[in-house]
C-alpha positions as CSV (number, residue, x, y, z in Angstrom):
1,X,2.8,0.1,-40.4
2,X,-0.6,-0.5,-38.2
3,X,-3.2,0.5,-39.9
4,X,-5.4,1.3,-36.5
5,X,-6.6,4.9,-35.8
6,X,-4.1,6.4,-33.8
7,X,-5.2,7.5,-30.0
8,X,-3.5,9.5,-27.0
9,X,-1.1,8.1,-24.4
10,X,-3.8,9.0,-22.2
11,X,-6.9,7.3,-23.9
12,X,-4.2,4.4,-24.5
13,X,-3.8,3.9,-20.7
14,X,-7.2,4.3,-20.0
15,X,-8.3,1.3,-22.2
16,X,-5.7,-0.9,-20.6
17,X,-7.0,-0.1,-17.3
18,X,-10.5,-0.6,-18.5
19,X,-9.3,-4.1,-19.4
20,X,-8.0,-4.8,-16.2
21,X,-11.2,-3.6,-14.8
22,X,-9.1,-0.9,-13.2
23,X,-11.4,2.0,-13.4
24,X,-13.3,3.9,-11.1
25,X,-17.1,3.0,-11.5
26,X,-17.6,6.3,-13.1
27,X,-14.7,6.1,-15.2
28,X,-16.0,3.2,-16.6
29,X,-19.3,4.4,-17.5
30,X,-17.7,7.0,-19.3
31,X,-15.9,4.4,-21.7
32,X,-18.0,2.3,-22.4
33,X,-20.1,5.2,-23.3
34,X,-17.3,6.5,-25.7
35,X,-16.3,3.0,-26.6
36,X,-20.0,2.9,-28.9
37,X,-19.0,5.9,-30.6
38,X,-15.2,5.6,-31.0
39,X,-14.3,2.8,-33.4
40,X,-10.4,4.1,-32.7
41,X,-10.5,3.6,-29.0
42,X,-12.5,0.2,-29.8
43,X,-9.8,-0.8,-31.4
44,X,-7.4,0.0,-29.0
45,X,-9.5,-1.8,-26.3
46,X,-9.1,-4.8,-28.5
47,X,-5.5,-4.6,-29.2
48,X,-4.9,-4.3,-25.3
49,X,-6.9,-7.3,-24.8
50,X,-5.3,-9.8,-27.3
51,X,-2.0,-8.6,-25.2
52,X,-3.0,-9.4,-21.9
53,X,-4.6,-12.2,-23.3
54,X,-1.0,-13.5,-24.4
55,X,0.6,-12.5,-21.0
56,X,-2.1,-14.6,-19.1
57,X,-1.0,-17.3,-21.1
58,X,2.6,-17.6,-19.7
59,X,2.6,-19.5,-17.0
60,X,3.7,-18.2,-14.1
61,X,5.1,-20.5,-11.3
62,X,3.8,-19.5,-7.7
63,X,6.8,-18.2,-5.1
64,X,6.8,-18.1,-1.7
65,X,8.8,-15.5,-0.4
66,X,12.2,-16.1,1.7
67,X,11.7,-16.3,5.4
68,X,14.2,-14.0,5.8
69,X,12.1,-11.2,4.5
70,X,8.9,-12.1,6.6
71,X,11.3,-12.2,9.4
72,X,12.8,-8.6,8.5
73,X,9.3,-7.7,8.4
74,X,8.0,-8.1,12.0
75,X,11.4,-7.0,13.7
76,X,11.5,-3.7,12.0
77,X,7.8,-2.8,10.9
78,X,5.8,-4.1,14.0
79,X,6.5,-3.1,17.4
80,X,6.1,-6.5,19.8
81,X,3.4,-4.3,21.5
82,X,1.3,-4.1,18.5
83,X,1.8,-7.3,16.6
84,X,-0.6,-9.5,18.6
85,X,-3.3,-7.0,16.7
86,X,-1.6,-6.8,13.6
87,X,-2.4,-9.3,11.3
88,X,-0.4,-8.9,8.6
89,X,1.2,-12.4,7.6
90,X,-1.2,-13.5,5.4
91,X,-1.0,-9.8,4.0
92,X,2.0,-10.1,3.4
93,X,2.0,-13.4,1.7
94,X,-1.2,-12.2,-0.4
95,X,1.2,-9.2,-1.9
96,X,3.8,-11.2,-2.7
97,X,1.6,-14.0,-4.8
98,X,-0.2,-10.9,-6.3
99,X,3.4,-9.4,-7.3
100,X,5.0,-12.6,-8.6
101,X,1.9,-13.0,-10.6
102,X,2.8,-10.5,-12.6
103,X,0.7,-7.6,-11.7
104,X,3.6,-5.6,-11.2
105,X,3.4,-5.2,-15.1
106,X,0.1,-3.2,-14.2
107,X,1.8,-0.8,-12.6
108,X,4.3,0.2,-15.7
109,X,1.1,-0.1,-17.6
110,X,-1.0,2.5,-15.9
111,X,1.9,5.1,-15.6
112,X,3.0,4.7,-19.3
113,X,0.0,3.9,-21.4
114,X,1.9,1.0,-22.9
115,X,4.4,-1.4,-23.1
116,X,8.1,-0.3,-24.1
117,X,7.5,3.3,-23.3
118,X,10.2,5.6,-23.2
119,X,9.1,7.1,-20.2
120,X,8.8,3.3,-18.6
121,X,10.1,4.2,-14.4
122,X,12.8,2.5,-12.6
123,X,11.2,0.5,-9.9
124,X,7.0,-0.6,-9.4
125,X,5.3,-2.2,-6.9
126,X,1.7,-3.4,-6.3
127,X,0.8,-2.3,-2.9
128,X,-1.8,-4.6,-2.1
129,X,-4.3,-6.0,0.6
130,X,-5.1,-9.3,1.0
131,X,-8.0,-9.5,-0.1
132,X,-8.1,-6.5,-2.9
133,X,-10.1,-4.0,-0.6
134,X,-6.5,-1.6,-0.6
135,X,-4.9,-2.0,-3.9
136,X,-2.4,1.2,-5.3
137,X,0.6,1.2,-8.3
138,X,3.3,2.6,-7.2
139,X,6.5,3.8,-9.6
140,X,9.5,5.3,-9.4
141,X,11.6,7.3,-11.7
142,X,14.7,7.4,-10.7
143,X,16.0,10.5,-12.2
144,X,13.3,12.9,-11.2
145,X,13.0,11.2,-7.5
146,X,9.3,11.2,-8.2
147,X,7.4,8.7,-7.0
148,X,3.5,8.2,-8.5
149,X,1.1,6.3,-6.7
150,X,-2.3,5.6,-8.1
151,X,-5.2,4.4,-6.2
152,X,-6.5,1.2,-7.3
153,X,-9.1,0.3,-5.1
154,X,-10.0,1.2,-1.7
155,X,-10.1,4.7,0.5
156,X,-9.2,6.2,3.6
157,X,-11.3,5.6,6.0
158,X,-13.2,8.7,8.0
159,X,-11.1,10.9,10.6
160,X,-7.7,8.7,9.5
161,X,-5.1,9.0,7.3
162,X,-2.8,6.3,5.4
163,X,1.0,6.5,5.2
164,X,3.6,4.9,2.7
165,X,6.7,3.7,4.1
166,X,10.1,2.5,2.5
167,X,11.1,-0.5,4.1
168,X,14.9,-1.3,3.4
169,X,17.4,-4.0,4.5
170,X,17.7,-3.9,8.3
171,X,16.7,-0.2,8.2
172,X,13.7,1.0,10.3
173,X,10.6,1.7,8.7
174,X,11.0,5.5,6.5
175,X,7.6,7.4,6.0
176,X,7.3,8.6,2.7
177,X,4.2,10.3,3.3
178,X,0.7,10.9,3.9
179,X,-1.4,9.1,1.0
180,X,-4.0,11.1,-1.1
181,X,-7.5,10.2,-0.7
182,X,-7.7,11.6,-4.7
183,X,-7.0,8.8,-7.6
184,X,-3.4,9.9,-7.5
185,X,-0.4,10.4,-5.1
186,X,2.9,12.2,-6.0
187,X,5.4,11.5,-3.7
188,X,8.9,13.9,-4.3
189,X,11.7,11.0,-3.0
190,X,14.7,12.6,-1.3
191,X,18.1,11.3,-3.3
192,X,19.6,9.3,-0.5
193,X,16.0,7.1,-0.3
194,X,16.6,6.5,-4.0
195,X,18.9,4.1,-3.5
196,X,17.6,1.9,-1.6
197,X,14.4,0.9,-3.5
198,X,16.2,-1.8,-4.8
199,X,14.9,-4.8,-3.4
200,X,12.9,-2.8,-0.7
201,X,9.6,-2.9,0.2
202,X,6.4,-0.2,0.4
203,X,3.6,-0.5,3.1
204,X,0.3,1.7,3.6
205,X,-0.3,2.2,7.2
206,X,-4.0,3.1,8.9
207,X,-2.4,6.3,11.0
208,X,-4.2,9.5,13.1
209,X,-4.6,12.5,10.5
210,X,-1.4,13.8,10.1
211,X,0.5,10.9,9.8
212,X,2.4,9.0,12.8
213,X,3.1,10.9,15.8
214,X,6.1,8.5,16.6
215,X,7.8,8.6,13.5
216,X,7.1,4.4,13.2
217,X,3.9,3.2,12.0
218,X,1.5,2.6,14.6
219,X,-1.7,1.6,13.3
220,X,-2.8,-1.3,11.3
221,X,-0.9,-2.4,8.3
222,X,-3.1,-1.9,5.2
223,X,-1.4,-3.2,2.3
224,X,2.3,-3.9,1.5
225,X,4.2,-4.6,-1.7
226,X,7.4,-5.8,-3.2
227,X,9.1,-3.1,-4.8
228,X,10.6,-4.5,-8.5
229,X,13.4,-3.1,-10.4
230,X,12.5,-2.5,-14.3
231,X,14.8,-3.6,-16.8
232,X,15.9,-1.9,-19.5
């Protein structure tokens, strides 16, 4: 038995993300305020620290993702009218190094407070821009058909929206929804969408408010992710 003073789930994710430098500014503030009067939540700072500390020491072999999914990509998520202005391969590319990097392991993190949670989802993804400016965890359970996504970094930008689509096989885009400007996003997935995470991909369009007036995104691609199954 640990003989470390025991903390909430809550606190315990908290810590993680503070860690991962995860936290809003303010957010942060806040614990390392508490942290100089809480020798429990020190310690779970600590503890969450040696283990990232041991997971950064796995190495962790770059990938470069098939061409066949880049190619999937511009056929079905860009329409040839709009992909001179969309940018979006090195995007792309930048998602995928971030996701086989391991930060999908973030997202299980933030939703669960720890590792081997009972309540660990079904499928994560980092949704992620290039360069970090967009960044949101996304996860799934499977189950319930309710899908969490948490704002990293980043935020919608004045008299826009952003929407989240499901991106699956051959399949044209599928909105998922309008994206909360808030920390967190709770997205309630239809059954038939369910099944076809697997393998699928999430993307965070720059739309009019209200979403997409075509039902296809038509605005700039913000971010996109990989979406990874979680193994029991």
């Amino acid at each position: 038995m640990s003989d470390r003073p025991t903390i909430s789930p809550d606190d315990s994710g908290k810590a993680a993300e503070y860690v991962l430098g995860l936290l809003p500014d303010a957010e942060a503030r806040e614990m390392r305020a508490r942290l100089a009067s809480e020798p429990a939540l020190r310690a779970e700072v600590l503890a969450w620290e040696r283990r990232f500390a041991t997971m950064a020491e796995q190495e962790v072999a770059p990938v470069t993702p098939p061409a066949s999914v880049e190619a999937r990509l511009v056929t079905h998520l860009f329409r040839d009218d709009a992909r001179s202005r969309w940018q979006w391969s090195g995007l792309w590319r930048g998602a995928a190094a971030l996701a086989m990097a391991g930060l999908v392991a973030v997202a299980v993190l933030v939703f669960t407070g720890g590792p081997g949670s009972r309540d660990e989802p079904d499928f994560t993804a980092i949704i992620a821009a290039e360069d970090g400016s967009l960044q949101l965890a996304a996860a799934l359970d499977l189950d319930s058909g309710q899908l969490r996504v948490s704002r990293q970094s980043g935020s919608v930008a004045d008299g826009r929206a952003q929407e989240l689509w499901l991106i699956a096989g051959d399949a044209a885009p599928v909105s998922l929804g309008l994206l909360s400007a808030e920390a967190e996003t709770q997205v309630a997935v239809p059954e038939p969408l369910r099944a076809l995470f697997a393998g699928a991909v999430l993307a965070v369009s720059d739309e009019p408010p209200g979403g997409s007036p075509t039902g296809a995104p038509t605005g700039d691609v913000l971010a996109i992710g990989v979406i990874e199954e979680i193994q029991a």
